[in-house]
Structure formats: structure tokens, C-alpha cells
C-alpha positions as CSV (number, residue, x, y, z in Angstrom):
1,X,39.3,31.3,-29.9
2,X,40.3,30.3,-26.1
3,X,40.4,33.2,-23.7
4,X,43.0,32.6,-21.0
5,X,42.1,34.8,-17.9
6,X,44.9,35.3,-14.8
7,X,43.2,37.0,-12.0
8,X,45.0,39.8,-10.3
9,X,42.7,39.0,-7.0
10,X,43.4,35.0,-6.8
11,X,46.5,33.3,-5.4
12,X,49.0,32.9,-8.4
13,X,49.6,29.4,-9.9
14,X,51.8,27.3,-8.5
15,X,52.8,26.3,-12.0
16,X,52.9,26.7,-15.7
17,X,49.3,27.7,-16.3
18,X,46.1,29.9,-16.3
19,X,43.5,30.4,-13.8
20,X,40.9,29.9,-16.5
21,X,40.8,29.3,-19.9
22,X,37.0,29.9,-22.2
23,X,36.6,27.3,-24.5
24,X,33.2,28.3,-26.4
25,X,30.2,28.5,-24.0
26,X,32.5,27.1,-21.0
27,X,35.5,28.4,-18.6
28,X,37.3,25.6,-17.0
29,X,39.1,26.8,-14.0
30,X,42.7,25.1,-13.0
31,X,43.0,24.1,-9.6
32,X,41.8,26.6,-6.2
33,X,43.0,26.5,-3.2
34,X,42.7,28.6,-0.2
35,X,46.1,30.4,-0.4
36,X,46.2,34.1,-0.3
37,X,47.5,36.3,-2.9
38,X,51.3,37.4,-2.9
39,X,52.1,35.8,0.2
40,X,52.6,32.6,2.0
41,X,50.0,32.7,4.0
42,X,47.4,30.0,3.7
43,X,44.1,30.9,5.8
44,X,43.3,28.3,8.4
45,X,46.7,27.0,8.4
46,X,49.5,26.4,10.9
47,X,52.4,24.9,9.8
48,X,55.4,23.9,11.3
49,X,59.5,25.7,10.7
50,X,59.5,22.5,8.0
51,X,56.5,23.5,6.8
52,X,54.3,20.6,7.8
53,X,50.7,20.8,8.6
54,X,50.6,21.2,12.6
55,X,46.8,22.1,12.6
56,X,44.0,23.3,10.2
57,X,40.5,24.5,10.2
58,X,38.7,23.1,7.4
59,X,36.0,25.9,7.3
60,X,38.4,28.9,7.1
61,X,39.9,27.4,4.2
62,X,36.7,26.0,2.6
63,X,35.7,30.0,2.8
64,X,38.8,31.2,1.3
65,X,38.7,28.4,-1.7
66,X,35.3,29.5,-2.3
67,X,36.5,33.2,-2.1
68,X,39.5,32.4,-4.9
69,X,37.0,30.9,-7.0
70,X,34.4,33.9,-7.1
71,X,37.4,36.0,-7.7
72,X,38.7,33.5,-10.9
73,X,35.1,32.8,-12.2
74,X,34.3,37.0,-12.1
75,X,37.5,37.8,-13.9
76,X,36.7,35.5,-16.0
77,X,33.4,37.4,-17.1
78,X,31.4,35.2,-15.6
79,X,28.7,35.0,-12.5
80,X,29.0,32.7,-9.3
81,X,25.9,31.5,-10.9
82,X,26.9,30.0,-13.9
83,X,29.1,27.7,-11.9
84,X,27.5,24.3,-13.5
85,X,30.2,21.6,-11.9
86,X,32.9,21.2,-9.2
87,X,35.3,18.5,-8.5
88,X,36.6,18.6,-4.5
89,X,39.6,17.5,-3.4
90,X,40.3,16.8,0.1
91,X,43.4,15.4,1.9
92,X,41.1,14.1,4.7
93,X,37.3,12.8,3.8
94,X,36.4,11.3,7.0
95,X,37.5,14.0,9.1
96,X,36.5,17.4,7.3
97,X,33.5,16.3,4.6
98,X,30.8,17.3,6.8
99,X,31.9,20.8,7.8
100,X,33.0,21.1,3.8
101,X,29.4,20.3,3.1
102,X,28.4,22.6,5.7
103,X,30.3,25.4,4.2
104,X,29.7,24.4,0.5
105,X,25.8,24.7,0.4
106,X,26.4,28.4,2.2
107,X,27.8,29.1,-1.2
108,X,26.4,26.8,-3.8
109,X,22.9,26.0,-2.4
110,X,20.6,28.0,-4.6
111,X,22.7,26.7,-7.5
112,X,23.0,23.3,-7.2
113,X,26.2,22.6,-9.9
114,X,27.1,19.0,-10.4
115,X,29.5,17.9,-7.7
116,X,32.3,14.9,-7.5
117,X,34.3,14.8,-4.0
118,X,37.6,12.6,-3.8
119,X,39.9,12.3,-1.3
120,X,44.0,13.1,-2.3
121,X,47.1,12.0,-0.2
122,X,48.3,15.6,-0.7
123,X,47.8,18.5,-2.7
124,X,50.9,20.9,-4.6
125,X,51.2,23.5,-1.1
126,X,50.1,22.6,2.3
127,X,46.2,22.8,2.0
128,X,43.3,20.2,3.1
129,X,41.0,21.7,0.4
130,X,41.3,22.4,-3.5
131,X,38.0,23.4,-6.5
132,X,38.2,22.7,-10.0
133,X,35.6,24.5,-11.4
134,X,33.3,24.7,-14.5
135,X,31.3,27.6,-15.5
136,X,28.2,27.7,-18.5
137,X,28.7,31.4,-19.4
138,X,27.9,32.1,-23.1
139,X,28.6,34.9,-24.6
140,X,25.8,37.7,-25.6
């Protein structure tokens, strides 16, 4: 049986889909981003009346993703800890992958999940920074 899990305390998709779904031992998480719940705003963001990037802060966002995730990975039944892999994407590798590291192993040092960075030309909403997430949580 595959539990789907929506968290009431992460941003809502921004499409046709779950937060998580458990697949046996596992809970794959879609897409995180930084965005806030039930509103526009996207911490560490400035955008433009078009809605164009004008300025960002990598590390407010990087804190925010991480925040989403916790929130997705909890609801989920899970623990932070149980986080075994996460693929990064960023819009700009060259200028914001060493504060991301800096702000990653705050969160993810003692656990050490696999990790695969790439860099995007954009993501769906006007982020630098996006998680997908995979948790080992079996069931007692």
C-alpha cells in the first residue's frame, strides 16, 4: 500500500501531486522549495512588479527549504534522521554552492545522506534552491 501524505505546514504543490508518497520502507518526497505556506511570499526573495528575481539570499532560502522538508518528512511519520538521500537543485552553482554547503551541513552534518547537486536554468516559481528528498523509515 502507498501512503500519500500532504502537509498542512509545507508550501502547497505547485501541481498535480503529493508532498510524499511511502512506498514500503521508503518516503520519496516531490520537490521543496523555500516558499511559504498560503502566500506568495518566498523567504529571501525580492522580485520585481513582473515577478522577476531582482535579488536573493541563498542562505534564507537554503533555511526555509530545509524547514519545508522537516515539516514534509515529519508529517510523513518519519524523523529528520532517516533522511538517507537528497538531490539539490540550484539555478546558480558557481555563485551560491558554498553558502548552500555552508547551510546544508548545519542541518545534515551528523547524518550524512547521500547527496547529488545539479545546477537548473530555472525552477517552477521564482526560487534559487529546490530538495528532493528520500527517507529510510520502516515501519514498527
Amino acid at each position: 500500500m502507498n501512503d500519500v501524505t500532504i502537509s498542512d505546514r509545507a508550501p502547497e504543490p505547485v501541481g498535480p501531486y503529493p508532498h510524499a508518497r511511502r512506498a514500503g520502507n521508503y518516503i520519496f518526497l516531490s520537490g521543496v522549495g523555500p516558499r511559504s505556506r498560503a502566500s506568495s511570499e518566498i523567504p529571501g526573495v525580492t522580485l520585481d512588479s513582473a515577478g522577476n528575481i531582482v535579488e536573493y539570499c541563498i542562505e534564507t532560502q537554503c533555511r526555509s527549504c530545509f524547514e519545508n522538508v522537516r515539516h514534509v518528512v515529519e508529517d510523513a511519520g518519519a524523523r529528520w534522521e532517516e533522511v538517507v538521500d537528497v538531490t539539490v537543485f540550484l539555478t546558480d552553482m558557481k555563485k551560491d554552492f558554498c553558502s548552500f554547503n555552508r547551510v546544508y551541513e548545519q542541518y545534515f552534518g551528523e547524518i550524512r545522506p547521500c547527496r547529488t547537486t545539479v545546477e537548473v536554468a530555472a525552477l517552477p516559481t521564482p526560487i534559487a534552491v529546490e530538495l528532493k528528498v528520500t527517507v529510510y523509515a520502516p515501519r514498527d
